[in-house]
C-alpha positions as CSV (number, residue, x, y, z in Angstrom):
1,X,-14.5,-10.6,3.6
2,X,-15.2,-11.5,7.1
3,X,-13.1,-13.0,9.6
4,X,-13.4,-15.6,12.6
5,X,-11.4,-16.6,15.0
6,X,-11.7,-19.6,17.0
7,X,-11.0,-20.5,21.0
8,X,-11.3,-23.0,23.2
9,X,-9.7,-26.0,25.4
10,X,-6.9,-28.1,23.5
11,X,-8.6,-31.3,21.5
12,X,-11.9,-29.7,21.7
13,X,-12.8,-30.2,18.2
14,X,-12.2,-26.6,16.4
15,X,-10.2,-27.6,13.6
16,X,-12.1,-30.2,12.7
17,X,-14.9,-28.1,13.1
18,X,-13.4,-25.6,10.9
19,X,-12.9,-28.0,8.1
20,X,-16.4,-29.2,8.4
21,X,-17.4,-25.9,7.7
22,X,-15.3,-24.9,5.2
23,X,-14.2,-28.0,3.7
24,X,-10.5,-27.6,4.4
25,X,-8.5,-28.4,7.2
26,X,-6.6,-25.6,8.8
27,X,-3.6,-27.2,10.0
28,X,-0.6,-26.8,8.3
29,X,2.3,-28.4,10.1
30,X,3.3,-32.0,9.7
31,X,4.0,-32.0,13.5
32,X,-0.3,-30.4,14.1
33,X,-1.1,-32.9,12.3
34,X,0.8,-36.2,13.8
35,X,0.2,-35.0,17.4
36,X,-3.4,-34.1,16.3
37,X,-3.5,-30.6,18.0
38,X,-2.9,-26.8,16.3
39,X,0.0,-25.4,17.8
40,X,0.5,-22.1,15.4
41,X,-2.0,-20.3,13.8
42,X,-4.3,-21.7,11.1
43,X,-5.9,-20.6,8.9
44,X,-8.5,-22.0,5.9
45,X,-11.6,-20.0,4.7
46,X,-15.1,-20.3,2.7
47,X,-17.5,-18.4,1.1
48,X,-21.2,-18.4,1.9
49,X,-24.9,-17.2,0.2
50,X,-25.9,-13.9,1.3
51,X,-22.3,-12.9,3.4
52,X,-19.2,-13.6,1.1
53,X,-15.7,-14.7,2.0
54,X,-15.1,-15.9,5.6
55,X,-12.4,-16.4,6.7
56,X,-11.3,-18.7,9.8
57,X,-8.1,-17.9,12.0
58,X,-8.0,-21.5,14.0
59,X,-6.1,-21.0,17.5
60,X,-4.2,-23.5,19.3
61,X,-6.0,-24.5,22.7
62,X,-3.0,-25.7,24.8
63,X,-2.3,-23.8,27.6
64,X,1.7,-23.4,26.5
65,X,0.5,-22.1,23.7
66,X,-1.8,-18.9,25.0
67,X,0.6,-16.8,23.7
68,X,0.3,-17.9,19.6
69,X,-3.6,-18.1,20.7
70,X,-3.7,-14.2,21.7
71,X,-1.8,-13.2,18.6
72,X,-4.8,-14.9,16.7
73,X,-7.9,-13.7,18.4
74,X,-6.3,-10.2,18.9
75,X,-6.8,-8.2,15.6
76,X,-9.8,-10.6,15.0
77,X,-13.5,-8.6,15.8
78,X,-15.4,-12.2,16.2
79,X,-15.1,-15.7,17.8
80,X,-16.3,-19.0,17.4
81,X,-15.9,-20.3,20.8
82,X,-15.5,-24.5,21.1
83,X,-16.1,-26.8,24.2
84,X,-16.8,-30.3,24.3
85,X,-20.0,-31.9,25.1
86,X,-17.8,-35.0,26.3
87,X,-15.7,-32.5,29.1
88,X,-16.4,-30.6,31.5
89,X,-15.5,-27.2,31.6
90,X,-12.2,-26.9,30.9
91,X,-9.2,-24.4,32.8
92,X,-8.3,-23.3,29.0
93,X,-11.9,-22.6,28.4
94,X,-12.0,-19.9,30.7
95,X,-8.7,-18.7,30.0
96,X,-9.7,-18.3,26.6
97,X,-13.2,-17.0,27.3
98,X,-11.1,-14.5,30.0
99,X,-8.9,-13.2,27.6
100,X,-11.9,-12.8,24.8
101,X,-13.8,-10.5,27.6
102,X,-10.7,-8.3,28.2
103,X,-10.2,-8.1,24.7
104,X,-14.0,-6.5,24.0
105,X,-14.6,-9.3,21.9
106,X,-18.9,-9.0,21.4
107,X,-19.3,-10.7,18.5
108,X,-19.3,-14.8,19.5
109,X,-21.2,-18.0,18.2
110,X,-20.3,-20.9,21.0
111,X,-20.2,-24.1,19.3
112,X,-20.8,-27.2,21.4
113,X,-19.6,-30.2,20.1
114,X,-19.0,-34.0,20.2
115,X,-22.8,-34.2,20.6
116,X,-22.2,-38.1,19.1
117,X,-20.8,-38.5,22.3
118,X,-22.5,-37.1,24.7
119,X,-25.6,-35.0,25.6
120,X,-24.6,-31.3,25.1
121,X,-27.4,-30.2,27.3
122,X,-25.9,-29.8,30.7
123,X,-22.3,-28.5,28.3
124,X,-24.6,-25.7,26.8
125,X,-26.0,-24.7,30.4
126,X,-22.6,-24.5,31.7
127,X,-21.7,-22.4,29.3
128,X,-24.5,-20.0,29.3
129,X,-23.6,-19.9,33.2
130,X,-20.1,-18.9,32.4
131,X,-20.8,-16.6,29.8
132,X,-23.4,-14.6,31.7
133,X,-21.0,-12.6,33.6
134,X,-19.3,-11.5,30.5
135,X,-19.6,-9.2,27.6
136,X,-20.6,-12.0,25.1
137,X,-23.6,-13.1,27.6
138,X,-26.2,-13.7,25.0
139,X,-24.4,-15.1,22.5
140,X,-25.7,-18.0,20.8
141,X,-25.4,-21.7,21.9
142,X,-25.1,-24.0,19.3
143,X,-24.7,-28.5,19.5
144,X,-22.9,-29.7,16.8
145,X,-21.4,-33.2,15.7
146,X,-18.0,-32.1,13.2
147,X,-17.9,-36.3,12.6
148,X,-22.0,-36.7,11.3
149,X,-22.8,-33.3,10.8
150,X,-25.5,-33.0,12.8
151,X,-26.1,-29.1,13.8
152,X,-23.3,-28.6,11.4
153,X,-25.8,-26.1,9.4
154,X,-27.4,-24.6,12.7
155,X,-23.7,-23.3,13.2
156,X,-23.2,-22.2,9.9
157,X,-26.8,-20.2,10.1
158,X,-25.4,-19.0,13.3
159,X,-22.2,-17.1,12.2
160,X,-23.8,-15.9,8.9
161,X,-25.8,-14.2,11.2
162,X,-22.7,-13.4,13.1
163,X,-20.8,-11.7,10.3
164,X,-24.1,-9.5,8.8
165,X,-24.3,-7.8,12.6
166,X,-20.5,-6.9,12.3
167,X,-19.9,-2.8,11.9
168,X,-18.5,-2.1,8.4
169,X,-14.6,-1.3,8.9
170,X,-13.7,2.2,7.5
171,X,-12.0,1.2,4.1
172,X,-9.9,4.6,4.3
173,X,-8.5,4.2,7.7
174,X,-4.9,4.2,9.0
175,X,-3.3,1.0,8.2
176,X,-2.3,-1.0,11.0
177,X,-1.3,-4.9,10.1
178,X,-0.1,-7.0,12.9
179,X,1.4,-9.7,11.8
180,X,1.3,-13.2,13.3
181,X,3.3,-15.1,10.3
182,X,6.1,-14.3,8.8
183,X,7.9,-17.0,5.8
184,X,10.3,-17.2,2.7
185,X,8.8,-17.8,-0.4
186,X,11.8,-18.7,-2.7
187,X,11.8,-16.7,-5.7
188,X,9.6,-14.1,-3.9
189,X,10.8,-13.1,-0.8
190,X,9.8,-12.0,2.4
191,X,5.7,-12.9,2.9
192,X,4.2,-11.9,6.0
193,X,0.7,-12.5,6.9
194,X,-2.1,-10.7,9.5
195,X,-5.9,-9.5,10.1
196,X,-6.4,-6.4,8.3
197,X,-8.8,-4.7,10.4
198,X,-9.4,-1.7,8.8
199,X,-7.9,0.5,5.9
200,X,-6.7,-0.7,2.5
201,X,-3.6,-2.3,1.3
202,X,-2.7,-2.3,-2.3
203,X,0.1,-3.6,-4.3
204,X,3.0,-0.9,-4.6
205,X,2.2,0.4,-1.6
206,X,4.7,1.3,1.0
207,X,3.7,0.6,4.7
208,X,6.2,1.5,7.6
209,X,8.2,-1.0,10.5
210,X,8.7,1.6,12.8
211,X,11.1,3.9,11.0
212,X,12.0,1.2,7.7
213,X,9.7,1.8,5.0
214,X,9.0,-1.4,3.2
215,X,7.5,-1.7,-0.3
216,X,4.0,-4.2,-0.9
217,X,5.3,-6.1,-3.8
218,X,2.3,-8.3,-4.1
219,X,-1.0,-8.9,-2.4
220,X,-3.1,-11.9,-1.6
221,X,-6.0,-12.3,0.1
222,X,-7.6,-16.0,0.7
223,X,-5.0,-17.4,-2.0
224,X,-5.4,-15.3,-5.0
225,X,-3.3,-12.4,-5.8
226,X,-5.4,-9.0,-5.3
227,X,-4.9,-5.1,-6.7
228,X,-5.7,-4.0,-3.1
229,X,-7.6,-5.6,-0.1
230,X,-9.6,-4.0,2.4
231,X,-10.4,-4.9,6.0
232,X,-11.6,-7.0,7.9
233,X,-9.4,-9.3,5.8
234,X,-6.8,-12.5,6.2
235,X,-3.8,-11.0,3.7
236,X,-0.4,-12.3,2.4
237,X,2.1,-9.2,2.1
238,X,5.1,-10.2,-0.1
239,X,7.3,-7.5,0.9
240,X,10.5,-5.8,0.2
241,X,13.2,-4.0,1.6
242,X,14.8,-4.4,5.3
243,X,12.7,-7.1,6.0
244,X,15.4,-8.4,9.0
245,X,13.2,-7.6,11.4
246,X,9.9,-8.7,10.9
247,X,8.5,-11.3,12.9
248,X,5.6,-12.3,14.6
249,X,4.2,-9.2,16.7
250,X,5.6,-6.5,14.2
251,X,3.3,-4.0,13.1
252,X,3.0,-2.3,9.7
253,X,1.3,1.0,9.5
254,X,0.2,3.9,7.0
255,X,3.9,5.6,7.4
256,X,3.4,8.6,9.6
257,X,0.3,8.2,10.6
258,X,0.7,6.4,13.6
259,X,2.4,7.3,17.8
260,X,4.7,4.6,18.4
261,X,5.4,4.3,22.0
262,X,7.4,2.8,24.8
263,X,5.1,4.1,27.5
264,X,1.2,4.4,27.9
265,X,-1.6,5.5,30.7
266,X,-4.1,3.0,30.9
267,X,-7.4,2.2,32.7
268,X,-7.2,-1.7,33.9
269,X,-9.7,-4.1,35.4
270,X,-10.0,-7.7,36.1
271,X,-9.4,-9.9,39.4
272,X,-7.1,-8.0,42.0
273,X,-4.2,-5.7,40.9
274,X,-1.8,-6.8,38.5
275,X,2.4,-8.0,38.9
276,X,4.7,-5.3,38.5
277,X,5.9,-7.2,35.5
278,X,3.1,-8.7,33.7
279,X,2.7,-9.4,29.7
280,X,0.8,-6.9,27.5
281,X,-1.0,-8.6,24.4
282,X,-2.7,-6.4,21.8
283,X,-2.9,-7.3,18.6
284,X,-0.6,-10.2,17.7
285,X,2.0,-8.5,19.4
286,X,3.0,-9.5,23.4
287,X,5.6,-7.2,25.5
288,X,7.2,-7.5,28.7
289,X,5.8,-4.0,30.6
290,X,7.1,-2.6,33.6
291,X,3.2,-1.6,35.5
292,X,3.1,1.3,38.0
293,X,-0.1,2.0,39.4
294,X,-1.3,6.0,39.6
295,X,-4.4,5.1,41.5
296,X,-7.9,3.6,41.5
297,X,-8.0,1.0,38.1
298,X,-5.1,3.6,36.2
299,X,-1.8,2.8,35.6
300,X,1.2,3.5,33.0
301,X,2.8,0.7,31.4
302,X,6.5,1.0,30.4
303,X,6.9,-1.5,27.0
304,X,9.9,-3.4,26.6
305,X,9.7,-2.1,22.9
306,X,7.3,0.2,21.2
307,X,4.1,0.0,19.3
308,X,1.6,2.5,17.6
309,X,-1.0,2.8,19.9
310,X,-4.3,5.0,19.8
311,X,-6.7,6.3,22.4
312,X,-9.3,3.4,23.0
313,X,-7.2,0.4,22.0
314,X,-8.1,-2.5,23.7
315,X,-5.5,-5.0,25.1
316,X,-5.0,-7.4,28.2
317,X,-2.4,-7.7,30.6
318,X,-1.5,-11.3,31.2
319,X,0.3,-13.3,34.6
320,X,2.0,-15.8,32.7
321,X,2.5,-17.9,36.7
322,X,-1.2,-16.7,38.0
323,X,-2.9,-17.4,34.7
324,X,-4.9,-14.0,35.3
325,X,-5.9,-11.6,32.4
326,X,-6.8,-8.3,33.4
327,X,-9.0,-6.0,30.7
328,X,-6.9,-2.6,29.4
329,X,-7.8,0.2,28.0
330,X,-5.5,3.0,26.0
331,X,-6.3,6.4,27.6
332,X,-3.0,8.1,26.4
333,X,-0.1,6.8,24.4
334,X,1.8,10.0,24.7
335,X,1.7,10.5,28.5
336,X,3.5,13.6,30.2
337,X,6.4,12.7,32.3
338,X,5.9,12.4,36.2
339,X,8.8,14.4,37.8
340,X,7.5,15.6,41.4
341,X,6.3,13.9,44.2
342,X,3.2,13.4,43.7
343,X,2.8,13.7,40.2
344,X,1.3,9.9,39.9
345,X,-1.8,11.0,42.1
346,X,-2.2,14.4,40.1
347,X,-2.0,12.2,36.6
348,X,-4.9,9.9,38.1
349,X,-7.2,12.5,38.9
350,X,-6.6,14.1,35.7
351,X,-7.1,10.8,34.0
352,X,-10.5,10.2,36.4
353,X,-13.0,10.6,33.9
354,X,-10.9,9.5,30.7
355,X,-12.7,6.0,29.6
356,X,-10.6,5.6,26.5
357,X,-13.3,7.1,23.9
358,X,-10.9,9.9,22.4
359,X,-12.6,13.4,22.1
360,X,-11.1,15.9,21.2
361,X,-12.1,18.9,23.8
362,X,-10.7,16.6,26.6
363,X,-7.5,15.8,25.2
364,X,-6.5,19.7,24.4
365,X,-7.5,20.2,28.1
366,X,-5.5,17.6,29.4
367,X,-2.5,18.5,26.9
368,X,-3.4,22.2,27.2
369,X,-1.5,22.7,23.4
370,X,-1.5,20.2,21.2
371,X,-0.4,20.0,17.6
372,X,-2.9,18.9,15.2
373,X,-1.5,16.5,13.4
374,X,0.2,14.6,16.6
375,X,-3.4,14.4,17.6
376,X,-4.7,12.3,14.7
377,X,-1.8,10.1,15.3
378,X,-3.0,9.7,18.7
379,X,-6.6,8.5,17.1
380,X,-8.2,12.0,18.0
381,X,-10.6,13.0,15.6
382,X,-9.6,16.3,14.2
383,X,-11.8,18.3,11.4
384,X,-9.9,18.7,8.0
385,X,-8.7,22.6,8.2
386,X,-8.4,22.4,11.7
387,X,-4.5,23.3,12.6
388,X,-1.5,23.3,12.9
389,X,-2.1,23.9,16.7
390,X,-4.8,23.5,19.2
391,X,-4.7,25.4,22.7
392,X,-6.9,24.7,25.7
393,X,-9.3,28.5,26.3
394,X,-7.9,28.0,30.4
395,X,-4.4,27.6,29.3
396,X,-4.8,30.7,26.1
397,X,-6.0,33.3,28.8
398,X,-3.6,32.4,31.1
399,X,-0.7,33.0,29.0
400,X,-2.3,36.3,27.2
401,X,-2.1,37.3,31.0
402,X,0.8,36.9,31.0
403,X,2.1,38.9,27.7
404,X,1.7,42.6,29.0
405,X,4.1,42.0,32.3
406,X,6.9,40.2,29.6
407,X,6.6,42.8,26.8
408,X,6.7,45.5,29.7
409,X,9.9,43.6,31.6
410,X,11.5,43.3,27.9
411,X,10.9,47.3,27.4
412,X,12.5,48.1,30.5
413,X,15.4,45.8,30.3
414,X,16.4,47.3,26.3
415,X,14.4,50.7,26.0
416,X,16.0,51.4,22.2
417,X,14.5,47.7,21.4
418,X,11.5,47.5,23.7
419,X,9.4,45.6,20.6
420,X,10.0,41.5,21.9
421,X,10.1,39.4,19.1
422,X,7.3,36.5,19.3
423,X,10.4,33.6,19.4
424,X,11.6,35.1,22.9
425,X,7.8,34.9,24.2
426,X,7.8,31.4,23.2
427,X,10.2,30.8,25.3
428,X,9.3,32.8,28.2
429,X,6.3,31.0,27.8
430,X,7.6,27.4,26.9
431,X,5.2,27.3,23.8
432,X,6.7,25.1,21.2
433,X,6.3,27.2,17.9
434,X,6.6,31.3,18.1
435,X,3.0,31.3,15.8
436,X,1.5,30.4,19.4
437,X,2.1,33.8,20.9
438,X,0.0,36.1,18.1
439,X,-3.2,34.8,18.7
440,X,-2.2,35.5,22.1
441,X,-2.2,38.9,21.9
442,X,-4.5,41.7,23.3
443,X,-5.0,45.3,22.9
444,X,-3.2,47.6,23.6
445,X,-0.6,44.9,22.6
446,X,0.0,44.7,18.8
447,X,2.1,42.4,16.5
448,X,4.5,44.7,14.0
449,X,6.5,43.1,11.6
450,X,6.7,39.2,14.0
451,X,7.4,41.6,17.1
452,X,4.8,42.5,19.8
453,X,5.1,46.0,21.3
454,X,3.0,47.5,23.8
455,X,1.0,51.1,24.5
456,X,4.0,52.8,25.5
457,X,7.1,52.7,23.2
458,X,9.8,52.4,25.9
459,X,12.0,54.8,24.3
460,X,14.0,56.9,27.0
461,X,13.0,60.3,27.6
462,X,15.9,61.7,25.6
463,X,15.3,59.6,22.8
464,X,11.6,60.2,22.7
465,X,12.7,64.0,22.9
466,X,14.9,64.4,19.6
467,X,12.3,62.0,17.5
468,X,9.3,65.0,18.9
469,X,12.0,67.5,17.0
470,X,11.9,65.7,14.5
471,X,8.6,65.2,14.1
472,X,7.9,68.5,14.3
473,X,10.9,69.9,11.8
474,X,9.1,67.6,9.3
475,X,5.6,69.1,10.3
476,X,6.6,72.2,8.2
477,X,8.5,70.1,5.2
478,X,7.0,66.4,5.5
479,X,9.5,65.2,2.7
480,X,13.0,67.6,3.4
481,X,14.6,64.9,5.7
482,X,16.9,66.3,8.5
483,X,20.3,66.3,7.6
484,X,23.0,63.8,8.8
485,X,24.4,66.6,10.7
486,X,20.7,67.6,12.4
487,X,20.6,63.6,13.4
488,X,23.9,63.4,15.1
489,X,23.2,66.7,16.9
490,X,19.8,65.4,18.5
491,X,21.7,62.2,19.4
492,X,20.0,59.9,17.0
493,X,22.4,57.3,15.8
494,X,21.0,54.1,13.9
495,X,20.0,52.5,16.8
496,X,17.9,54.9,18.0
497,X,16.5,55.6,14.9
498,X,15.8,51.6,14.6
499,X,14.5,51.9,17.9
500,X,12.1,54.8,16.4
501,X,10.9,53.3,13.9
502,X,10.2,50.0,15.5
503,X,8.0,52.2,17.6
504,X,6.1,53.4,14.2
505,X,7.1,57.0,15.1
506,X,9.6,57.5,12.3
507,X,9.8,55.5,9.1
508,X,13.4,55.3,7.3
509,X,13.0,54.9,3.0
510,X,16.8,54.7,3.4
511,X,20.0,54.4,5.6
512,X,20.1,58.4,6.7
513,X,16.6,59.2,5.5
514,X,14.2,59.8,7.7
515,X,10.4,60.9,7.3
516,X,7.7,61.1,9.3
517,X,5.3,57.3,9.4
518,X,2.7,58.9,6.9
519,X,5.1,60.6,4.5
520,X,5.2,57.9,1.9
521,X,1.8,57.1,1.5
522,X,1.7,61.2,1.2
523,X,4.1,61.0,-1.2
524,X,2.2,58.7,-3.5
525,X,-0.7,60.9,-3.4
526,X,0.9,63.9,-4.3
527,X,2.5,61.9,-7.4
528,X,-1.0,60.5,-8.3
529,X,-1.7,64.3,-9.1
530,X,1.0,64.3,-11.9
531,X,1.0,63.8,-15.3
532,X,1.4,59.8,-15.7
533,X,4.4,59.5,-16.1
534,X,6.5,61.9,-14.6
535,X,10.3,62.7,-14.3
536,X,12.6,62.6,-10.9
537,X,12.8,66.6,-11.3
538,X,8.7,66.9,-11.5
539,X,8.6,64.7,-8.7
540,X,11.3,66.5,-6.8
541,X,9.3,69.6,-7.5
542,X,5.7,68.3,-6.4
543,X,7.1,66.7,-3.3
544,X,9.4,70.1,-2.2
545,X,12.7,68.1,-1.8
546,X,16.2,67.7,-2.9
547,X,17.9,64.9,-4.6
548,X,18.7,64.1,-1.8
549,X,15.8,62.9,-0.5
550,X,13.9,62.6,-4.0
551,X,15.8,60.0,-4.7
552,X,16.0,57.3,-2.5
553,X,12.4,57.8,-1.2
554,X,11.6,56.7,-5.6
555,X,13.9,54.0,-5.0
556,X,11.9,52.5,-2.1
557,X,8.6,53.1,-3.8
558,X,9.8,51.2,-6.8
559,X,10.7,48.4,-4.1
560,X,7.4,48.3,-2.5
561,X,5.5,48.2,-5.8
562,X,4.1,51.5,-5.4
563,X,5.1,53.5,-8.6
564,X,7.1,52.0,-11.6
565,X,10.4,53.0,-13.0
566,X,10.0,52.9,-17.1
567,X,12.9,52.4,-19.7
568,X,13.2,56.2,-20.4
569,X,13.8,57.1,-16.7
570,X,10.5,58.1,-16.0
571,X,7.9,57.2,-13.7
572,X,4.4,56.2,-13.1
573,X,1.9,55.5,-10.0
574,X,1.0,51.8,-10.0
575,X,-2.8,51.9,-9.2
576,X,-2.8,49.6,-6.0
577,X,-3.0,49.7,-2.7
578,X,-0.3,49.0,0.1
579,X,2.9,50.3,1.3
């Protein structure tokens, strides 16, 4: 399916343009249709040889209703622009043509009609004129008679060729669905309509209002009921849940994969600067924004409410008194805060060469960490794998400079626990997960057991001094651990034995039993040489111990998987590695 939008000065001719085209008219109100204007969105549709369903989303042209007129054109990615061979160029013309600009609208046929009237020569050179200083300068100019049908398939030959140069949406996109209608169907429910511009919707699927999800009960797409409907493509959602507030300008989205926002860095441009409070339109949605300029054509927007917004959205910002439009791009959805004087100026340069194209190496630089998935929200493309975090190489060697001097302060500041766990680096470092920190690390830093320690161990000279005679009482019996009695009178209590064997200089098998760091991977070395399996006393024997020790130092190698305890009491050496 394709869709159209249309645009143009009030009693111009587009509906009945519309329904010369496609046989239907596209007003629906009793009122449009006594006073002989559109005053809400229309909508009627088609289907031509060699391009499909088309669709038409007819606008109304009065100026008090620009508003209803934006909400069509917004989502829609082509126009059918109307003026009058009978008028001259008309003030909601270029209003419209204005806001089609700023809205990147490319994609435009320009339909001159009431050529039973009047010569559309000197209409069509107008409108060239007009449209040469804008971004649908080139577009084709077509005369056209709605009443005889004169040009009628010149027009038609025009958008077919319209619709054929669109780019394919992506039909496995994020779901975004702006709606610009939203009705009671008794015995139904809730129906909403909207341009889907990309993505798919299918029936029992659950799309999100902010943070209400909402179930697709049914789907219909150019009046028939549809399994699933990809964009671009007019759709009917019959919806249910908490439906109380949905209106015209909500937005339904692929649930959590979408930013919503309340304030947004933009790049502007258009005729002077714009009002402090001026009207954003994107989409069919328009907000009251609070606009603070940063500097040179970049400002941030505070919304009145928010929306899910990407990197590279186009909207306009609109003076409602001034009838001005201003062109806006998204450069950031989820802008840091400005505290400091100054901040404003510092955001703008940072922001100098951003032209709302989202790549991803300038938006970890900019963000310096980043999460992943907060990223693809954002409209970042991320490869699959990738994750969770991303972190900026300036900002990574900055902080691993930092590591040694906070390890080192940490050491000093608790020498029987020098060994800082990687959640208190986090915070020193105001990173937002403790995983940041390990890939931080450098030699001769180390991460042991989700704690970093440095070089040195940090243990206080006397503490360092009973664990060396230690050491050595254990170099002449590696598995006779000193007694309870030979701890206490070299001054190691459990915390300095915890602080010990954080260093890796002891190793503990069990509370009072202390060995030297190698000793159990000794130990299962020595029990290798046995007869498979083997008794406590043959173990005892091999290994030179008591019970004492014999015992417990078993029980921690059954633990850790390294020998096996069988029915009968006996043992065996489980042929893996490990510890």
């Amino acid at each position: 399916m394709h869709v159209v939008a249309t645009a143009g000065h009030v009693d111009h001719g587009k509906s009945a343009l519309v329904e010369a085209l496609t046989g239907t008219h596209p007003d629906r109100l009793a009122e449009e249709r006594r006073r002989g204007l559109t005053i809400e969105l229309g909508y009627c549709w088609t289907e031509w040889p060699g391009t499909g369903e088309v669709a038409f989303v007819d606008v109304p042209g009065h100026e008090r209703f620009l508003t209803t007129m934006l909400a069509g054109v917004g989502p829609v990615p082509a126009v059918l622009l109307v003026v009058a061979a009978d008028d001259p160029w008309m003030p909601q013309a270029a209003e419209h043509l204005a806001a089609l600009d700023a809205l990147g609208v490319r994609h435009a046929v320009v339909a001159v009609t009431r050529t039973d009237l009047a010569d559309p020569h000197p209409a069509m050179a107008r409108v060239q004129a007009e449209l040469a200083g804008t971004g649908l300068a080139g577009a084709p100019v077509v005369p056209v008679s709605a009443r005889t049908g004169a040009g009628l398939d010149d027009v038609r030959a025009a958008l077919v060729a319209l619709v054929r140069a669109l780019p394919e949406p992506d039909p496995a996109a994020d779901v975004r669905l702006w709606v610009d209608r939203r009705f009671t169907v008794r015995g139904a429910g809730t129906v909403v309509t909207g341009t889907l511009v990309a993505g798919t919707v299918r029936r029992g699927d659950t799309l999100a209002l902010g943070a209400t999800p909402l179930r697709v009960r049914e789907v219909q797409a150019l009046g028939r009921d549809r399994d699933a409907v990809s964009g671009v493509a007019r759709v009917a959602l019959n919806l249910g849940g908490r439906t109380d507030e949905l209106a015209r300008g909500s937005v339904l989205v692929t649930p959590d994969a979408w930013h919503h926002t309340d304030t947004v860095d933009v790049r502007w441009s258009g005729p002077g600067e714009p009002p402090t409070s001026p009207v954003l339109h994107v989409g069919a949605a328009d907000v009251d924004v609070r606009f603070r300029p940063l500097g040179p054509g970049v400002a941030r927007l505070t919304l009145s409410r928010p929306l899910p917004l990407r990197i590279g959205d186009r909207a306009l910002l609109r003076d409602p008194g001034r009838r001005t439009v201003w062109r806006t791009d998204v450069l950031d959805p989820d802008p840091p805060r400005l505290r400091r004087r100054g901040a404003a100026a510092r955001r703008a340069v940072q922001l100098a060469g951003a032209d709302g194209t989202p790549r991803l190496a300038d938006e970890v630089a900019r963000r310096g960490i980043a999460r992943v998935d907060h990223l693809r929200r954002l409209g970042v493309p991320v490869e699959d794998g990738t994750g969770p975090w991303l972190v900026d190489p300036g900002v990574a060697r900055s902080l691993a400079q930092r590591l040694p001097a906070l390890v080192a302060e940490h050491a000093a500041a608790h020498p029987l626990d020098p060994a800082v766990p990687l959640s208190v680096l986090a915070a020193r470092l105001r990173l937002p997960s403790p995983e940041l920190v390990r890939p931080l690390v450098r030699a001769p830093l180390r991460v042991v057991d989700g704690r970093v320690v440095g070089e040195a161990t940090g243990l206080p000279d006397g503490v360092r001094r009973s664990v060396e005679a230690v050491l050595r009482d254990l170099a002449a019996a590696p598995w006779s651990a000193p007694t309870a009695d030979r701890l206490r009178d070299l001054g190691l209590d459990e915390r300095a034995l915890g602080a010990a064997e954080r260093s890796g200089l002891l190793r503990r098998v069990a509370p009072g039993i202390v060995l030297a760091p190698g000793a159990v991977d000794g130990a299962v070395e020595l029990l290798r040489g046995l007869e498979q399996p083997f008794t406590t006393s043959a173990a005892r024997e091999r290994l030179g111990t008591t019970r004492r020790v014999a015992l417990p130092l078993l029980d921690h190698l059954d633990r850790t998987g390294r020998t096996r305890r069988l029915p009968d009491d006996r043992r065996e050496v489980v042929a893996r590695s490990g510890s």
